[in-house]
N, C-alpha and C positions, 0 to 999 in steps of 0.2 A: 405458738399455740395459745389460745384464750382459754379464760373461764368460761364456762356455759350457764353459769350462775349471773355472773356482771353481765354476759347479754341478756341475759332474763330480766335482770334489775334495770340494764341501763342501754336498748334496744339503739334509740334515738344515739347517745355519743357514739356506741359502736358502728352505728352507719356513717355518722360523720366521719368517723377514721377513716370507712374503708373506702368513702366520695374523698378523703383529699387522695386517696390511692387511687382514683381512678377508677372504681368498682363502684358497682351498682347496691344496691341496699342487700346486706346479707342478714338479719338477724332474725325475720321473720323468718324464711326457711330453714332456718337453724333452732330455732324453738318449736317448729313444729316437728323436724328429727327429734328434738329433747322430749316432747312433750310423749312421742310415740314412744319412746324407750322407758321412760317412765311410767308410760300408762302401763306398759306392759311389766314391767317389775313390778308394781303393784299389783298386779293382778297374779303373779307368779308369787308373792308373796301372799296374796289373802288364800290363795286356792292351796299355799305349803299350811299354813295356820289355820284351815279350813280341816284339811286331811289329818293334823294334831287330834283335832276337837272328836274325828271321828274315829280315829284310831281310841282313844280313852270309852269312847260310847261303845264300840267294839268288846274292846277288851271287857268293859264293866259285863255287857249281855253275857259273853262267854263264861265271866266267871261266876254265872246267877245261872245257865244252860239255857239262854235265852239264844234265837236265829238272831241276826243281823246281815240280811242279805240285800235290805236297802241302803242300809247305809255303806256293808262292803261294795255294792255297784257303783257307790255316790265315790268311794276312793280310787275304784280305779280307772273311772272317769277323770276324776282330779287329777290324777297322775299324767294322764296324756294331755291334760287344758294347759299344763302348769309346764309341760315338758314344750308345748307349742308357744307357749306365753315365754319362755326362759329362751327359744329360738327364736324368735319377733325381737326382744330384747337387745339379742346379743349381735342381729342385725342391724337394726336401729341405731346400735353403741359405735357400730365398724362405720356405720354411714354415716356418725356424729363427726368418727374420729376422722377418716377421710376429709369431711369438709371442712372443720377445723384446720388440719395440718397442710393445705392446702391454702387459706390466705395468708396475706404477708401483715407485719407486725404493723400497730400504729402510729402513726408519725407522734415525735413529740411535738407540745405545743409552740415551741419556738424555732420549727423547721418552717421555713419557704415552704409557701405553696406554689408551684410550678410543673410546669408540663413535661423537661425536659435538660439536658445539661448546661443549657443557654440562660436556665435560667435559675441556675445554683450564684450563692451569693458572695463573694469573696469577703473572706474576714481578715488577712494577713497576709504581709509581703515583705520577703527577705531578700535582701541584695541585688545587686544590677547587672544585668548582662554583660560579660566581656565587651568592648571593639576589639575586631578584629584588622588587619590592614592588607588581608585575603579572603573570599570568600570560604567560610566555614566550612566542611565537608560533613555529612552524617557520617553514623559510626560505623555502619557496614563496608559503605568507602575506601576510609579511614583504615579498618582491621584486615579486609582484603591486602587491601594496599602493603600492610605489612607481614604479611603471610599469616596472620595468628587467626584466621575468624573465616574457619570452612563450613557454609553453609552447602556447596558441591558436594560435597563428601559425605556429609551427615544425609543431607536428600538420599542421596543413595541407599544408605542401610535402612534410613528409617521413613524419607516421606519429607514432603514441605513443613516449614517453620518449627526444625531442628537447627543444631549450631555445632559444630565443636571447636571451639578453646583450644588454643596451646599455647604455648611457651609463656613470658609474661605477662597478655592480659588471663589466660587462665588464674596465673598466681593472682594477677588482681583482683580475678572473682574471690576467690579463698581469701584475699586480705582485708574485701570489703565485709566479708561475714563473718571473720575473726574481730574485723573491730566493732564491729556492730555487737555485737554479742560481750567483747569485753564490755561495752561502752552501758550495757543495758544491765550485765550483771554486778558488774565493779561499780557505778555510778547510781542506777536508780533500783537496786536490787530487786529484780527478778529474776526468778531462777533456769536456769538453763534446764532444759530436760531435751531428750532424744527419742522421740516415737514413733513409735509405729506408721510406715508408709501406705499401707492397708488395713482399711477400717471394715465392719459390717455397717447393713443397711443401717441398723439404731441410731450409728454413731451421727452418720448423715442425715437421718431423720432429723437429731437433735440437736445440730447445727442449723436447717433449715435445706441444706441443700435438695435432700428428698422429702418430698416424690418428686416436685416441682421441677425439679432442673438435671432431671438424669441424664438430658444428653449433653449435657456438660464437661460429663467425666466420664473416665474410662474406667473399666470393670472388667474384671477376670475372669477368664471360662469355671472358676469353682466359687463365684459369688463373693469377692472382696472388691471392692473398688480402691482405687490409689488417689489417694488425698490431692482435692483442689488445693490445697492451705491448709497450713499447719494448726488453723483455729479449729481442726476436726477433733483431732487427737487431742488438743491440748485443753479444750473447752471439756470434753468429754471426759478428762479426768474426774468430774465430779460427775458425774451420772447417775443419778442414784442414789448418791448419798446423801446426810444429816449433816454439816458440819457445825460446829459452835460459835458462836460469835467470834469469840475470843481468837478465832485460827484464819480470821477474815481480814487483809485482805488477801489471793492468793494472787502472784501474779508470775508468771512463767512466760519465757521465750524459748525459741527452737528456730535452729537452721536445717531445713528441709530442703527436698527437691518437689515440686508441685508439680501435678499434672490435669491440665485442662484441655476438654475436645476441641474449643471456641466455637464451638456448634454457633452458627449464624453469624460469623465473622468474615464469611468468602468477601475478596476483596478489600478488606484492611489490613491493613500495614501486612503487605505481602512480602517487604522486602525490609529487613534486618532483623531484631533481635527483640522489638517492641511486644510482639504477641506469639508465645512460643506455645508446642503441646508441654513441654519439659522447661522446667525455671524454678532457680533458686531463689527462694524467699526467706526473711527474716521476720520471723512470726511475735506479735504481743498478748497474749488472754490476760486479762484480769477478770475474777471471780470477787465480789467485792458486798456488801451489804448495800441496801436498796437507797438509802439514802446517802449512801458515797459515790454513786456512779456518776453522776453530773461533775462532779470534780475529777473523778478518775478519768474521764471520757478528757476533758483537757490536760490532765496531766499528760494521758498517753502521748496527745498531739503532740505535745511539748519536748516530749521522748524523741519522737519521729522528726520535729521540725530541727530539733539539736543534732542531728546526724548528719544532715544537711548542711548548718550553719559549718559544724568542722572539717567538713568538706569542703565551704566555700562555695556550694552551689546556688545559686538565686533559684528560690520557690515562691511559691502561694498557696496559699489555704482557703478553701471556700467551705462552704459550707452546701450540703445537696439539696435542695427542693425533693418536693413530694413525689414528682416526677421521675426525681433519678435515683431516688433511695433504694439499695437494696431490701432482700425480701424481709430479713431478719432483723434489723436497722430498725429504731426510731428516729434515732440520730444518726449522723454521719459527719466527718468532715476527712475531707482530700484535700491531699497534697500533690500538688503538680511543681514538677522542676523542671527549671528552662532546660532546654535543646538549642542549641548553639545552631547545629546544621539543621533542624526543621523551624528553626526560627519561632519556637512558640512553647508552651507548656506544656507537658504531659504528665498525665496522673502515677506518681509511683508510690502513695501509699493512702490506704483507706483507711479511718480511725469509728470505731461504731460503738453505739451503746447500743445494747440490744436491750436495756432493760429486764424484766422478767420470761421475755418471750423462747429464748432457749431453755431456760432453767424451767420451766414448764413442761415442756417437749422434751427434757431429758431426766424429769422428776429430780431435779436436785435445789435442796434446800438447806436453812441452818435453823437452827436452834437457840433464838436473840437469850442475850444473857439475864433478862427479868421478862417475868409473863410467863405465858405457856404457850404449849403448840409450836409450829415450826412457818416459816415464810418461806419464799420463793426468792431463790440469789438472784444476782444482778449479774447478769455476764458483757463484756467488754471484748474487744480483739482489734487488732492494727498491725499492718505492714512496717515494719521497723528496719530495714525498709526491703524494698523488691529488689534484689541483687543486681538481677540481672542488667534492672532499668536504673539502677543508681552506676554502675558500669558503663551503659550507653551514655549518659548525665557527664561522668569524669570524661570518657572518653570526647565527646564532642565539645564539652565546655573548656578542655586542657590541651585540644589539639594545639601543633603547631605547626608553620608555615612549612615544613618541609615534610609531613607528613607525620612526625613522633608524636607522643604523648605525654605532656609534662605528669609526672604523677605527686598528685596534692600531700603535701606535708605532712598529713595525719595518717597519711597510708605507706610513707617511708619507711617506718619503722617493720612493717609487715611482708614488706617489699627489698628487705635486705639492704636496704639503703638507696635504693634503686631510685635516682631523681629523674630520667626519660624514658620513653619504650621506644625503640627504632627497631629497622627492620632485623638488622642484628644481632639483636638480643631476644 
């Protein structure tokens, strides 16, 4: 969400933002929505200050046994200008606020300009792809093969790109989000919290995902929708609120279950466990002051790319162009971790500064600890990481020759000591 003031003051930069997003000039028709809404409060307010003036002319004549029948006709004329003028207004405000919440945030100045994923920039690379001395298998393959990963079964109850887990790699989902979670509260202290799976519209408003993207998500016949990411609930802690400098920075993680429609996905990755409607994710928010987020926006990476590293998984980090930024995003940077059996990268965690542009849309603010008045927070959120896909990641990058799965060192301990997965076990 914008100010409607800075595109008043600042037309020209705000069009450049919304051209490197691909959008055509927006500030003109947005200051002519401002300029009606304003004409009209003005005028709702001369005609309330109007009817003052004659309310006092009124009462003076009555108490002298003077008529005042032109001036009473002049009130209650005003009455219906001001009640039509306070409607025009409050239309104006709805048709500000709709266009408003409706574009996407503006890139910061050191984003790629680019059209699309091709042409995001890579900034870091960790570790080297396995050889193997058999051809790799993916993971679906793979967890078939060993009876633990019934995508048959789940179709059934529930529909395409469901899963169910059992035996060992289920434990290994739960191991990987136990350590992830110890790894993020023990180490870089954030705080763990456990929220709510279903939000209202607000919540989703002031994350961005609404209005924009409702067919995204799934929604309940009594008006709650269930959480894409944990960045709903956990962002939306502050909503609303004043906080003080002093209580800055916040930063919370959460292990949830996600759910996405993938409305306009038919046709990709229709086969394993890459794009599910139901997936477990390992959520990051930080809530931070305006002038920390560009450090905290790397920290987080740093978070996320450390998960990895003790895992042993080879990743890379790029960086997104203008083109592939999400809505809410100035910034971005992705991490894609090799795939053994698809032979290539895949994105399994998003790290974003949003800037001011949620804490806007969700009026939360602090209170800096000299000066007056209040600013607008800085909010932050990253995949710390996607369970699911850090799973498919162990599973393809640890298989071995005869079908098992080595399980990686850091996840022993979670795993009962459990050094292979066979079919067996």
């Amino acid at each position: 969400m914008f100010d409607i003031k800075y595109i008043r003051d600042e037309p020209g930069a705000f069009d450049a933002g919304m051209k490197r997003r691909g959008l055509d000039p927006q500030a003109e028709a947005l200051i002519e929505i401002d300029a009606r809404r304003r004409g009209a409060q003005t005028t709702a307010q001369e005609l309330q200050t109007r009817r003052n003036e004659l309310s006092k002319i009124i009462g003076a004549a009555k108490s002298k046994g003077i008529e005042a029948a032109a001036e009473m006709e002049e009130v209650a004329r005003s009455k219906e200008s001001q009640a039509e003028a306070e409607k025009l207004a409050s239309a104006a405000s709805d048709e500000l606020h709709a266009a408003l919440g409706g574009l996407p945030n503006i890139p910061a100045g050191d984003v790629p300009d680019g059209a699309d994923e091709n042409d995001n920039v890579e900034i870091n690379r960790w570790g080297a792809p396995r050889e193997y001395s058999f051809a790799p298998k993916e993971h679906f393959d793979i967890g078939e093969a060993l009876g633990l990963m019934d995508f048959e079964t789940a179709a059934k109850m529930s529909g395409a790109r469901f899963v169910i887990l059992s035996g060992a790699l289920a434990r290994m989902e739960r191991a990987l989000s136990s350590f992830m979670l110890d790894m993020h509260t023990t180490e870089f202290g954030l705080t763990e919290v456990n929220p709510p799976a279903l939000v209202k519209d607000s919540a989703l408003f002031g994350t961005g995902q609404l209005p924009k993207f409702a067919d995204d998500l799934f929604r309940t016949e009594n008006d709650y929708w269930m959480i894409p990411t944990a960045e709903v609930p956990l962002t939306n802690m502050v909503a609303g609120e004043i906080l003080d400098e002093k209580a800055l920075p916040r930063r919370y993680t959460a292990m949830t279950w996600c759910f996405r429609s993938e409305a306009g996905s038919a046709g990709k990755d229709t086969r394993g466990m890459i794009r599910q409607h139901q997936f477990t994710k390992v959520e990051m928010v930080s809530i931070v002051h305006p002038d920390k987020s560009s450090d905290e926006h790397n920290r987080m990476t740093g978070i996320a790319e450390g998960v990895l590293k003790r895992l042993n998984l080879p990743f890379r980090t790029v960086v997104l162009c203008t083109g592939d930024l999400g809505f809410s995003a100035q910034k971005t940077h992705d991490i894609e971790v090799w795939l053994a059996g698809q032979g290539r990268y895949r994105e399994i965690s998003s790290i974003s500064n949003c800037g001011d542009f949620q804490a806007r849309r969700m009026n939360a603010r602090f209170r800096p600890a000299e000066g007056k008045g209040t600013r607008f927070l800085h909010t932050l959120n990253g995949s710390g990481l996607a369970v699911g896909r850090t799973l498919i990641a162990v599973i393809e990058n640890y298989q071995l020759e005869d079908g098992s799965i080595e399980v990686p060192e850091a996840l022993r301990p979670y795993m009962g000591g459990l050094e292979v997965i066979k079919a067996d076990v």
